[in-house]
SEVOSE-497566 format. One record per residue (C-alpha): residue in three letters; z, y, x. Coordinates in steps of 0.5 Angstrom, whole numbers, always signed. Layout:
BEGIN
rest: ALA	up: Z	north: Y	east: X;
...
REM end
This chain:
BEGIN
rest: UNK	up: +54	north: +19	east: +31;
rest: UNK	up: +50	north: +18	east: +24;
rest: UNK	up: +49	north: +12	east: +21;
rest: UNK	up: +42	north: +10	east: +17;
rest: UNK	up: +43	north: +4	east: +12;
rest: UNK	up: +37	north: +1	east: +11;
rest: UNK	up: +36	north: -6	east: +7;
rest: UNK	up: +30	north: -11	east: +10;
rest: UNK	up: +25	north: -13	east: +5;
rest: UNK	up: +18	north: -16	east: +5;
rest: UNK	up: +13	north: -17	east: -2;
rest: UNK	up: +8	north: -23	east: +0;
rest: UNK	up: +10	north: -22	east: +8;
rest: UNK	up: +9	north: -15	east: +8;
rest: UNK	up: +14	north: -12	east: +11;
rest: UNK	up: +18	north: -6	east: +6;
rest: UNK	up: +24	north: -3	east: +8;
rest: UNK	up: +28	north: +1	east: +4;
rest: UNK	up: +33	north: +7	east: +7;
rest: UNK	up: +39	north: +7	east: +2;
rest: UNK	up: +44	north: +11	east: +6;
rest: UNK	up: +43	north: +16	east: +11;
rest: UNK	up: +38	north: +21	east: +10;
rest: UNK	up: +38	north: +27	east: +6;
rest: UNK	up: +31	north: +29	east: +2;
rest: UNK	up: +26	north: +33	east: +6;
rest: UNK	up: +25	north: +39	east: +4;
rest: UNK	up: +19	north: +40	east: -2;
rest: UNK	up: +18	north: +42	east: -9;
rest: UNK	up: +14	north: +35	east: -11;
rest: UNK	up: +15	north: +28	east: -8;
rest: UNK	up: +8	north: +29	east: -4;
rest: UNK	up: +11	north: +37	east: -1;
rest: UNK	up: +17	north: +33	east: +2;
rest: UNK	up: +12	north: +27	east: +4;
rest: UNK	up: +8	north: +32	east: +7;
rest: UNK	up: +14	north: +35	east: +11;
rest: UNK	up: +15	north: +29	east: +14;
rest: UNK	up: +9	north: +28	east: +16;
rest: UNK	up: +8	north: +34	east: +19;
rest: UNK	up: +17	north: +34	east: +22;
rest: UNK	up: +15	north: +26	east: +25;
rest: UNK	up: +22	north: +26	east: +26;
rest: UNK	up: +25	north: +21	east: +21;
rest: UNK	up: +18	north: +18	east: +21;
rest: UNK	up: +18	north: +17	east: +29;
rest: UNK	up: +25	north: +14	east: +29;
rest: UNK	up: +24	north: +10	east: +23;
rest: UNK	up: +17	north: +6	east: +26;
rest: UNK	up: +16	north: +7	east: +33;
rest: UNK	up: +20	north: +2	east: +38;
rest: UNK	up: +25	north: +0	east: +40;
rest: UNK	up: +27	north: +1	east: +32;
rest: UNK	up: +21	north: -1	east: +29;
rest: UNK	up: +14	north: -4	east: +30;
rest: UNK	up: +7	north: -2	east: +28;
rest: UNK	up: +8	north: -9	east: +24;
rest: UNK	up: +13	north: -4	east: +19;
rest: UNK	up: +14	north: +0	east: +13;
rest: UNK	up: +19	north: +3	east: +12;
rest: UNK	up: +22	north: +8	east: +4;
rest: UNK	up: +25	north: +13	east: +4;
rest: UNK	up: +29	north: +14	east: -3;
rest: UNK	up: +30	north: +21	east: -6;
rest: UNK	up: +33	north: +25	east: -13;
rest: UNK	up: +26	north: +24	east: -17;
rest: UNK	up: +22	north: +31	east: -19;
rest: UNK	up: +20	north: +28	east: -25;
rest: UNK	up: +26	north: +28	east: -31;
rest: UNK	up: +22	north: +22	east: -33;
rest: UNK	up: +23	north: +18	east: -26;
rest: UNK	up: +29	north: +14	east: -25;
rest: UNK	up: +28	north: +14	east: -18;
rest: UNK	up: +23	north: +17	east: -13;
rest: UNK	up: +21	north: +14	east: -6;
rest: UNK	up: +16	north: +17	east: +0;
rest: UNK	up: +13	north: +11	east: +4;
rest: UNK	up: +12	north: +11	east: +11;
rest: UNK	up: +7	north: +7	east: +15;
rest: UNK	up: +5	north: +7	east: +22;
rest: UNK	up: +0	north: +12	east: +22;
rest: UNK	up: +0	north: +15	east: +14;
rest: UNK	up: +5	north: +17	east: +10;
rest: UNK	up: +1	north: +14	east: +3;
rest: UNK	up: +1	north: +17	east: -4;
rest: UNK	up: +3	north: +10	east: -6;
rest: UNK	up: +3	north: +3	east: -4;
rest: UNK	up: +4	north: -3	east: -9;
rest: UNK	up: +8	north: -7	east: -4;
rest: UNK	up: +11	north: -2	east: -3;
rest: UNK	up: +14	north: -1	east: -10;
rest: UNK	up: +15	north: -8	east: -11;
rest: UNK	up: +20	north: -7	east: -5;
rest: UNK	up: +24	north: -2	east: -8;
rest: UNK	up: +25	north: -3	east: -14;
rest: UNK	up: +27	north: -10	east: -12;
rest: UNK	up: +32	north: -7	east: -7;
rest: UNK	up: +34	north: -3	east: -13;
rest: UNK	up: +35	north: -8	east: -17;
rest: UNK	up: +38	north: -13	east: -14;
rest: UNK	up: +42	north: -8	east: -10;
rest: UNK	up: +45	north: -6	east: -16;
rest: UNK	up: +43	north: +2	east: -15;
rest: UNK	up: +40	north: +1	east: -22;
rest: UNK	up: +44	north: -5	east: -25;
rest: UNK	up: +40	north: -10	east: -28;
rest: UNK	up: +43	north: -10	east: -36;
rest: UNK	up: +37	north: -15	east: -39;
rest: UNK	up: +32	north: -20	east: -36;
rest: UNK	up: +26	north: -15	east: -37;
rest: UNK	up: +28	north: -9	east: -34;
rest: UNK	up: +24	north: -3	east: -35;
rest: UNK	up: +24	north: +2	east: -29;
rest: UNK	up: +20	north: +9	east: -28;
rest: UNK	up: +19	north: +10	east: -19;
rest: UNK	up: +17	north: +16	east: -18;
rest: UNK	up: +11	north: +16	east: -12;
rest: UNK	up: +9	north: +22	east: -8;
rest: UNK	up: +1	north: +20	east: -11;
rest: UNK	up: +5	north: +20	east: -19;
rest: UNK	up: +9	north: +16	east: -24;
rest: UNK	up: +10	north: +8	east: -23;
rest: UNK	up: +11	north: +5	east: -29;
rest: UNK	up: +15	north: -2	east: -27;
rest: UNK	up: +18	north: -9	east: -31;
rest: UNK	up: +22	north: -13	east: -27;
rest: UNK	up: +23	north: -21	east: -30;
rest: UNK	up: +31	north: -22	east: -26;
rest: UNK	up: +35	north: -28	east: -28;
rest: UNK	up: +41	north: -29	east: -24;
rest: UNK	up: +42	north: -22	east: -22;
rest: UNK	up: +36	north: -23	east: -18;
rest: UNK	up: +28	north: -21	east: -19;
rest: UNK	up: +23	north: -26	east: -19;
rest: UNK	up: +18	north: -22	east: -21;
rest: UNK	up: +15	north: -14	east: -21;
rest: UNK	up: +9	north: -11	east: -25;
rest: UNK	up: +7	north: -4	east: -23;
rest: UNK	up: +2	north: +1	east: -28;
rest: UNK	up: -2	north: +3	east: -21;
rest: UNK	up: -5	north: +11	east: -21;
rest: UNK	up: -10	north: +11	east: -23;
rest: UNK	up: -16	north: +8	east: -19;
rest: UNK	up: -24	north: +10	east: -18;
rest: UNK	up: -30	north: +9	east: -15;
rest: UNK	up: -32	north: +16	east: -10;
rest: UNK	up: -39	north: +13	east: -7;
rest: UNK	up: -42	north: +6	east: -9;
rest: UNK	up: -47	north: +2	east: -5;
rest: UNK	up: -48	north: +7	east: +1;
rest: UNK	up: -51	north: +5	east: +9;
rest: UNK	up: -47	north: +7	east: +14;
rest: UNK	up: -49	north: +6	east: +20;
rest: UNK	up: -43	north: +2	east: +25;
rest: UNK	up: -43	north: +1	east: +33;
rest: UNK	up: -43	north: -6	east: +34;
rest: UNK	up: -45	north: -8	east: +27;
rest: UNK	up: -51	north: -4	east: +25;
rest: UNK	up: -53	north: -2	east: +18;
rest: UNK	up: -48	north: -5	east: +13;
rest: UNK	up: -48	north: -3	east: +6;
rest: UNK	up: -40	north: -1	east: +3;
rest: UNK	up: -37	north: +3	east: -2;
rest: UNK	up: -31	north: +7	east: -2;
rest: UNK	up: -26	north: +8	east: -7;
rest: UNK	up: -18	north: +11	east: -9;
rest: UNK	up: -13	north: +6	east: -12;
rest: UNK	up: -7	north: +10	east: -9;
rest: UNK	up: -10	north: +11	east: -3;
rest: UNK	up: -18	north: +12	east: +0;
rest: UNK	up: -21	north: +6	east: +2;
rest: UNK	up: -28	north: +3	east: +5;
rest: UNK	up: -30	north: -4	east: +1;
rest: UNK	up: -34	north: -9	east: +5;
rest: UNK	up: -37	north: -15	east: +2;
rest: UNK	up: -36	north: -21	east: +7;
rest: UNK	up: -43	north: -24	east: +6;
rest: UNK	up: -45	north: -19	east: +11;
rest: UNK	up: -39	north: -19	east: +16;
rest: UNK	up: -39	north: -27	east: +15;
rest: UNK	up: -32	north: -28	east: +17;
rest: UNK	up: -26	north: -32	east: +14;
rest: UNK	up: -21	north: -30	east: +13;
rest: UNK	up: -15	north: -33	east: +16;
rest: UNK	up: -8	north: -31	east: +20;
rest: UNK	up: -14	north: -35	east: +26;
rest: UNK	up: -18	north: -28	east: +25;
rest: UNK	up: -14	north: -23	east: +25;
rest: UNK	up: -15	north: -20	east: +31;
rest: UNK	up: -23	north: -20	east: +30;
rest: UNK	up: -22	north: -18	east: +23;
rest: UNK	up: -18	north: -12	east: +26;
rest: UNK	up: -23	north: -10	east: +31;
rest: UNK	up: -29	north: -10	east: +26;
rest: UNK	up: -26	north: -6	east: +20;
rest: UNK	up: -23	north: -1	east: +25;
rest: UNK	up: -31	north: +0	east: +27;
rest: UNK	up: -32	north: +1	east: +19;
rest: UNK	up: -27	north: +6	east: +16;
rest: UNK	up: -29	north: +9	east: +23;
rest: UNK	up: -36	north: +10	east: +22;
rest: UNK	up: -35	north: +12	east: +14;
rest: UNK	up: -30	north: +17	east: +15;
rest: UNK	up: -35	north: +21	east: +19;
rest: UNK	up: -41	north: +18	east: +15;
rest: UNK	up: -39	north: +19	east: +9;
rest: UNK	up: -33	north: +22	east: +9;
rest: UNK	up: -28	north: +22	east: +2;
rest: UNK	up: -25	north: +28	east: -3;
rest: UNK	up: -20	north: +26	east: -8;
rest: UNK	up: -20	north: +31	east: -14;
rest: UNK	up: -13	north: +33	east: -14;
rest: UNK	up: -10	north: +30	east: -8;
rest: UNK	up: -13	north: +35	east: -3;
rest: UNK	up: -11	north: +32	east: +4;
rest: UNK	up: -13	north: +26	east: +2;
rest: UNK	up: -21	north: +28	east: +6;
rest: UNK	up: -21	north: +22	east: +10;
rest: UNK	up: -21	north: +14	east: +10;
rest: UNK	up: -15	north: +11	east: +11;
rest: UNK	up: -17	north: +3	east: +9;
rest: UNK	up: -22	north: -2	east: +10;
rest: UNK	up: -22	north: -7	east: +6;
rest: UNK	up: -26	north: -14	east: +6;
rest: UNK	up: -28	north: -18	east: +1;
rest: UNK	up: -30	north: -24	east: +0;
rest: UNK	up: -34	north: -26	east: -7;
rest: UNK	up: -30	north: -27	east: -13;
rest: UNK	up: -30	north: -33	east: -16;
rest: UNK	up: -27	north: -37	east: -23;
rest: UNK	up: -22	north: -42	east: -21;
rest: UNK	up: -19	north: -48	east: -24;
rest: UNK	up: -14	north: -45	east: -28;
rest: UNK	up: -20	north: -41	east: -31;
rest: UNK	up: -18	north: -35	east: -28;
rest: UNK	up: -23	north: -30	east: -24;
rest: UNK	up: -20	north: -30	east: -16;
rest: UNK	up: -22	north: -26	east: -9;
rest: UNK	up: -19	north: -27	east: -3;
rest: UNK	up: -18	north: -20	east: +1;
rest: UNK	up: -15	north: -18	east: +8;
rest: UNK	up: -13	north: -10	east: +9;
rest: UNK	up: -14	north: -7	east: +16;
rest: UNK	up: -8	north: -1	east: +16;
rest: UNK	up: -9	north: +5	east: +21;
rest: UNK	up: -8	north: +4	east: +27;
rest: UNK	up: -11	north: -4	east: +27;
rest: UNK	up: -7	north: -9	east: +23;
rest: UNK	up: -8	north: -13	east: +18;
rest: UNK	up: -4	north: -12	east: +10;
rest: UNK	up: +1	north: -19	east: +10;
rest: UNK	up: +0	north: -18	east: +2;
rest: UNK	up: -6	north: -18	east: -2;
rest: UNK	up: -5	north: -10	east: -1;
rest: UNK	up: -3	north: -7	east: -9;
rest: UNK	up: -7	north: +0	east: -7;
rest: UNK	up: -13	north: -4	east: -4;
rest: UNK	up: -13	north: -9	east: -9;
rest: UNK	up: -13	north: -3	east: -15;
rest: UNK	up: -19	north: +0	east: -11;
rest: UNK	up: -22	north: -7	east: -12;
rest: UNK	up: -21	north: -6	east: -18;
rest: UNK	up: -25	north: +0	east: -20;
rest: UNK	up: -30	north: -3	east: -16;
rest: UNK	up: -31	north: -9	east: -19;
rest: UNK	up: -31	north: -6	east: -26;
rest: UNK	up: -36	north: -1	east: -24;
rest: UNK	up: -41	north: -6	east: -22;
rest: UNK	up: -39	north: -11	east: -28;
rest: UNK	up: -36	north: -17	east: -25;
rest: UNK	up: -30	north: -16	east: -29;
rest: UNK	up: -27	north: -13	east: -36;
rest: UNK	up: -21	north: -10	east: -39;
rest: UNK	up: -15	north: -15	east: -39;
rest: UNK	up: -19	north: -20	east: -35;
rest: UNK	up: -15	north: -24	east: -30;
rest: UNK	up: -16	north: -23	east: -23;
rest: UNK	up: -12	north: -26	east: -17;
rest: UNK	up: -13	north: -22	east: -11;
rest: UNK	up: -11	north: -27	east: -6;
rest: UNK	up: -8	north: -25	east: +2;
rest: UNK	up: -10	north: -27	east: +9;
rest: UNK	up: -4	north: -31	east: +8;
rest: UNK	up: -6	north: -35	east: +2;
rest: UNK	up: +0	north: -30	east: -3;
rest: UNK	up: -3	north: -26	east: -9;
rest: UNK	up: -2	north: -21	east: -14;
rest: UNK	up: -5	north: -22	east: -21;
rest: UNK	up: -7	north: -17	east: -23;
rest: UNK	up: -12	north: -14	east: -29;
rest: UNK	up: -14	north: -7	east: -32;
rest: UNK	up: -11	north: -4	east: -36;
rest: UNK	up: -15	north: +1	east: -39;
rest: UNK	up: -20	north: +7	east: -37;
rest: UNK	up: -19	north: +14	east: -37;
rest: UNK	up: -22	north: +21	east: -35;
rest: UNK	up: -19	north: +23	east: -28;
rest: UNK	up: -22	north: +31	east: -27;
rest: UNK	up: -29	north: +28	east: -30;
rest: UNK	up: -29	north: +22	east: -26;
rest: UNK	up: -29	north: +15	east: -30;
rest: UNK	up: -23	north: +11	east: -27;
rest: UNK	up: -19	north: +5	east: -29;
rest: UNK	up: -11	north: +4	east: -30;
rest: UNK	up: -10	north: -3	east: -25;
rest: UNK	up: -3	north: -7	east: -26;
rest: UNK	up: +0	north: -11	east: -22;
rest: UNK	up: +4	north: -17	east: -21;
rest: UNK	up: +8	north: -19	east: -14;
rest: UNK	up: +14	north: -21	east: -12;
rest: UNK	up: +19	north: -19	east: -6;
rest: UNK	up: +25	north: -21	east: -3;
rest: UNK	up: +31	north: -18	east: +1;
rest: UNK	up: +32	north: -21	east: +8;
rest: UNK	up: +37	north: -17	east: +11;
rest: UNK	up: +42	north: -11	east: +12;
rest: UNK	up: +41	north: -6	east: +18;
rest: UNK	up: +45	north: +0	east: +20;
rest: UNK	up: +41	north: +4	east: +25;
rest: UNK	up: +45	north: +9	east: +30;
rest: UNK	up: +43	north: +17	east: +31;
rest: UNK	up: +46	north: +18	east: +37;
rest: UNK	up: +45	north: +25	east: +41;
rest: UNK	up: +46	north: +21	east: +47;
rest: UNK	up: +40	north: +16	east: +47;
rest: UNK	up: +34	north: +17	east: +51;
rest: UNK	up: +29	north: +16	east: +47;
rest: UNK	up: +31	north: +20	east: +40;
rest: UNK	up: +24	north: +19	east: +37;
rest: UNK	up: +22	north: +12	east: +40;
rest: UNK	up: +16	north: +11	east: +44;
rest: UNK	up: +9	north: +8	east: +43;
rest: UNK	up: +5	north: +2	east: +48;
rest: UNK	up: -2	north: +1	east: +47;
rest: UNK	up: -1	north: -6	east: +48;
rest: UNK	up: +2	north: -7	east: +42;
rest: UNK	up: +1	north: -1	east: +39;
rest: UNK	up: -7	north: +0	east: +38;
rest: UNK	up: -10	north: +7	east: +40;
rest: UNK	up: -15	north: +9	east: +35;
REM end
């Protein structure tokens, strides 16, 4: 029998576990070769997300040796369907369990980190006191517009007009003034429902091409926005909810989704360089979150988002590989687990 060791951690209520014993890295010369291999083997990802070890509500990383000398740490992110070029919740798991795990010992209140995602090199400041992380602030990959203010046609819905954008992972943006309804925990399942149909429908209309990822050629988020507005403290602020393949809502205001946000918002000037924005969650927690600056990806006009969010270490668990257990991968049920 082997042992996994995983510590369970959750950034703004989504869940983020961190493997730390256990596995050795899958074979591949980058970090997105080895996420593509698990992938395509499913073994550790089945064993890992499916029941009675995990759920459809899980997230669960795999820390690896970097590829990148500039790296002090390399994660491979599995989600119930996907295994993302990275994910900002995600990220502020890891390098909470890093630090507070002492895997990479905390020496300074403003510990300087790099991660290295299977999408690219994250850059993270983590502010600790006590030997513990209050908060994390991620430089996301750079994040970009593909399709600003397309028609599409959705069952059910009609004709809705939605942008499509990369922060780390493809999205489909959808103001909520032509959905009109709120986001609350209440309205998950109608939310759910809803943005399921969309990404549906853009992924077959409009379809999504990264520059550089090439097996990134579909949608695999929908994000629905509500308008943003200036709050008390003066401060930019939108409320977000992100449905994740197959149907279930982001917990956290999702650093992937709220880096396409981003982009998205800065294409259509309703936000500037350095400029504050609260991105808030379906549970009312948030990241703050601001561009950095512009760059050029492959000719393509992009932003660099950072984000700030905090997570936190629940609990310690060692899973059994044992030869003997009748259902080595696990197994799916549609009624908890969605079919798409």
């Amino acid at each position: 029998m082997r042992n996994i060791k995983l510590i369970s951690a959750n950034c703004c209520g989504e869940v983020g576990d961190v493997i730390i014993e256990g596995v050795e890295p899958p074979p591949g010369k980058t970090l997105l070769e080895q996420s593509y291999f698990l992938k395509k083997n499913k073994k550790l990802w089945e064993f890992i997300l499916n029941e009675p070890r995990g759920g459809v509500f899980k997230h669960v990383n795999l820390l690896v040796p970097p590829k990148n000398p500039k790296a002090d740490m390399g994660f491979i992110i599995m989600e119930p369907m996907d295994l993302p070029p990275m994910s900002g919740s995600n990220s502020i798991c890891v390098a909470t369990v890093l630090l507070e795990k002492n895997i990479i010992p905390i020496k300074n209140s403003n510990m300087k980190i790099t991660l290295e995602a299977p999408g690219g090199l994250i850059e993270v400041e983590a502010e600790c006191e006590n030997q513990k992380v209050k908060k994390v602030s991620i430089t996301n990959l750079p994040s970009f517009v593909v399709d600003l203010d397309k028609n599409i046609s959705v069952p059910g819905l009609g004709d809705l007009t939605v942008s499509t954008a990369y922060g780390g992972d493809s999205f489909v943006l959808v103001n909520n003034s032509d959905i009109n309804i709120e986001i609350k925990p209440e309205n998950a399942d109608k939310i759910v429902d809803i943005c399921s149909k969309i990404t549906k429908s853009a992924s077959e209309q409009l379809g999504f091409k990264h520059p550089q990822l090439d097996n990134l050629n579909y949608i695999s988020f929908c994000m629905l926005m509500d308008k943003p507005f200036i709050n008390s403290l003066d401060n930019l602020e939108g409320k977000n909810t992100v449905c994740i393949r197959p149907k279930k809502l982001d917990r956290s205001p999702c650093g992937t989704g709220s880096s396409a946000r981003l982009a998205y918002m800065y294409k259509k000037n309703q936000i500037k360089i350095q400029q504050l924005f609260e991105s808030k969650s379906i549970l009312g927690t948030s990241f703050e979150c601001y561009i950095k600056e512009e760059i050029a990806i492959s000719n393509i006009k992009a932003i660099v988002p950072v984000l700030t969010g905090q997570a936190w270490i629940t609990g310690e668990q060692t899973l059994y590989l044992d030869e003997n257990n009748p259902f080595p991968q696990g197994y799916r049920l549609t009624d908890t687990w969605p079919s798409i």
